[in-house]
C-alpha positions in Angstrom: -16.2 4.7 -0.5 -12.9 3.4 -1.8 -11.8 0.9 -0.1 -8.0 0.2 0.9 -6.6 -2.8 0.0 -2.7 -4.7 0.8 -0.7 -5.3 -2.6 1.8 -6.3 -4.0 2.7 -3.4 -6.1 0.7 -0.5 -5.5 2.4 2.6 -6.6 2.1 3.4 -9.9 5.2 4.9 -11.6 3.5 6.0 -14.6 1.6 9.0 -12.5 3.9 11.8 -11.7 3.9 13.4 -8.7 4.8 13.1 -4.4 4.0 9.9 -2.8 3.5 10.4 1.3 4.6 7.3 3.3 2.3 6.7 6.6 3.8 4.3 9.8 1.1 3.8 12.2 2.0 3.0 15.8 -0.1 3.1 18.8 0.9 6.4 20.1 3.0 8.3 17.0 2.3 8.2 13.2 5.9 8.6 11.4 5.4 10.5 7.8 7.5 10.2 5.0 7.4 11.9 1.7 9.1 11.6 -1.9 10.1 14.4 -4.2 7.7 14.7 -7.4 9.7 12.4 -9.3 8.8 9.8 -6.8 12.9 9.0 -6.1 13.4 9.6 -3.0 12.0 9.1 0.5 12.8 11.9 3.3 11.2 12.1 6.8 8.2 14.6 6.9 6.7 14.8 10.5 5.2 12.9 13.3 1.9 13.2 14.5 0.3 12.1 17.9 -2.5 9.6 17.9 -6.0 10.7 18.3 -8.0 7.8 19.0 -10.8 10.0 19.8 -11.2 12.8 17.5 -8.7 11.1 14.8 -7.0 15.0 14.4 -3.8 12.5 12.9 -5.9 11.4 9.9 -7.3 15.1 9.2 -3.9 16.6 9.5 -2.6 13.3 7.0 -5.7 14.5 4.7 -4.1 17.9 5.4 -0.7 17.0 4.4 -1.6 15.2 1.5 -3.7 18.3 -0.4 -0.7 20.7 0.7 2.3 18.4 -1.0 0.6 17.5 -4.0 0.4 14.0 -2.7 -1.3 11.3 -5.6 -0.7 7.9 -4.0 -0.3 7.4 0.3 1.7 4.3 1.5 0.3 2.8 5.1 2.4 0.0 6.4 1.1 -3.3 7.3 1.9 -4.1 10.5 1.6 -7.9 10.1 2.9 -10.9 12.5 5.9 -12.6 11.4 3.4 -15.8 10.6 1.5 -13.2 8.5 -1.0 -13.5 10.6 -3.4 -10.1 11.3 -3.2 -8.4 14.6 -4.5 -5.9 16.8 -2.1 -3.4 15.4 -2.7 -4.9 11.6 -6.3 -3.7 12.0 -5.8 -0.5 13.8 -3.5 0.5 10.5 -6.1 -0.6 8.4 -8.7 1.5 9.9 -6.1 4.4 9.7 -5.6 4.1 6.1 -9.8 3.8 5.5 -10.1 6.8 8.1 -7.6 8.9 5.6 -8.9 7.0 2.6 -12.5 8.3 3.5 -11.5 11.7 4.6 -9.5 12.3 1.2 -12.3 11.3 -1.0 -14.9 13.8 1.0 -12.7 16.2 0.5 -12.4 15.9 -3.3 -9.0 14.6 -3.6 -7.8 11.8 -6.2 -4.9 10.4 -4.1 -5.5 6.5 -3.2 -4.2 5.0 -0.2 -2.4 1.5 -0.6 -0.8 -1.0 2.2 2.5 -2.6 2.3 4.0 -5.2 4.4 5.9 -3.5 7.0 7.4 -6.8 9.2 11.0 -5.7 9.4 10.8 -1.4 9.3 10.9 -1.0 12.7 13.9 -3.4 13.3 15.5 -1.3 9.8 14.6 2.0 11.3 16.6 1.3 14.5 19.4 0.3 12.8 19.7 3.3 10.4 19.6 6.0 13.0 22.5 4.4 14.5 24.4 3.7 11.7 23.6 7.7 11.0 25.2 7.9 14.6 21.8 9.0 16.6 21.8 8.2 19.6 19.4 5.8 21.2 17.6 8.5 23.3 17.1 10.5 20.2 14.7 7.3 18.4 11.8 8.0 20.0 11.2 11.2 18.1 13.1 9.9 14.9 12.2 6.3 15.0 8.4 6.7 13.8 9.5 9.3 10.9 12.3 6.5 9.1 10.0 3.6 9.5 8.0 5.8 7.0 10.9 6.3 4.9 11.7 2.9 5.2 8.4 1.8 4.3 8.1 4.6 1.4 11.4 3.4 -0.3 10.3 -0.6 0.0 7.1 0.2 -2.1 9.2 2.8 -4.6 11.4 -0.1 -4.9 9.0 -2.9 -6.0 6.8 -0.9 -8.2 10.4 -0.1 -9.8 11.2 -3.9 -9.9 7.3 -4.4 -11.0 8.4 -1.8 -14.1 11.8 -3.4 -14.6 10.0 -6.8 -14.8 7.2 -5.9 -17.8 9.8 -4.8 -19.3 13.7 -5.3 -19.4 15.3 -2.4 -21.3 13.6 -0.5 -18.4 15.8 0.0 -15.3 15.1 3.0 -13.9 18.7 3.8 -13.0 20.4 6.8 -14.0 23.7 4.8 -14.8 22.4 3.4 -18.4 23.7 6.7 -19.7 27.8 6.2 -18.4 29.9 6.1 -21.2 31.0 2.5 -21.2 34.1 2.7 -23.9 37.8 2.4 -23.0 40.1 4.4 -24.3 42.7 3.0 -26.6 45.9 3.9 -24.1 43.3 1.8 -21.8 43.0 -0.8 -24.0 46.2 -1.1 -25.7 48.5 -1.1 -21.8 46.3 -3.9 -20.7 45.7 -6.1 -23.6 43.7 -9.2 -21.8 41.2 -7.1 -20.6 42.3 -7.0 -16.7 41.3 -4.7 -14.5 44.8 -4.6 -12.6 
């Protein structure tokens, strides 16, 4: 049995391929998934608890083997203290549930925890900036806070990368031609962007 474990930085950049992002509520689980370059984060589905037969972790397990899926991000649903909770360890059941289920099943993809304190508060405020209206996050609310939680693990395994080593940035504008011109150069001779 592999066990799931909370950290840090648990994606690793290095393996190619779609990461699935998991937020585990009481009555929905929102799902989130990345292309195979791992850039990007889109909203996937959301499935209705099962406390009883768990038919949300087999169709997770499901969703994983049909996308390709090598690494699965549960949030953490942890008190601001840090503290646990009821709902910390119902999402860490989850994530062993699916953890287990993949592993009988043959597949290779591990399932990791992140800290997921502020997604649901980030969630709300996305789908209204995106001009949802509030009746309309109940069915969309579940899916971002996946996203959410998706992109906050892309982005510290990126900063994890960046951080072993500098001339890394995994930013596609390292390629922008940075040279002036001389008509630039020449019409604005102290350098001023006017």
């Amino acid at each position: 049995m592999r066990e799931v474990q909370a950290s840090p930085q648990p994606l690793n950049l290095n393996l190619r391929g779609r990461r699935l992002g998991v937020d585990v509520g009481q009555v929905r689980v929102g799902v989130a998934l990345t292309d195979p370059d791992a850039i990007m984060a889109t909203p996937l589905t959301t499935l209705e608890r099962d406390l009883k037969k768990n038919f949300d972790v087999k169709i997770a397990a499901k969703l994983v083997a049909e996308h390709d899926v090598v690494e699965v991000v549960v949030g953490l649903p942890l008190a601001m203290s840090g503290e646990h909770t009821d709902s910390t360890r119902a999402a860490v059941n989850w994530a062993q549930r699916l953890s287990d289920r993949l592993e009988r099943n043959g597949h290779t993809a591990t399932v990791h925890m992140v800290d997921e304190r502020w997604t649901s508060v980030q969630s709300h405020r996305l789908l209204l900036e995106a001009g949802i209206s509030r009746r309309e996050h109940k069915t969309k609310v579940d899916q971002q806070a996946a996203v959410t939680i998706l992109e906050a693990a892309l982005a510290t395994a990126r900063r994890a990368v960046e951080d072993r080593d500098p001339s890394v940035t995994g930013r596609s504008d390292q390629n922008i031609d940075m040279t002036m011109d001389e008509s630039a150069s020449s019409a604005n001779p102290e350098g001023d962007l006017t």
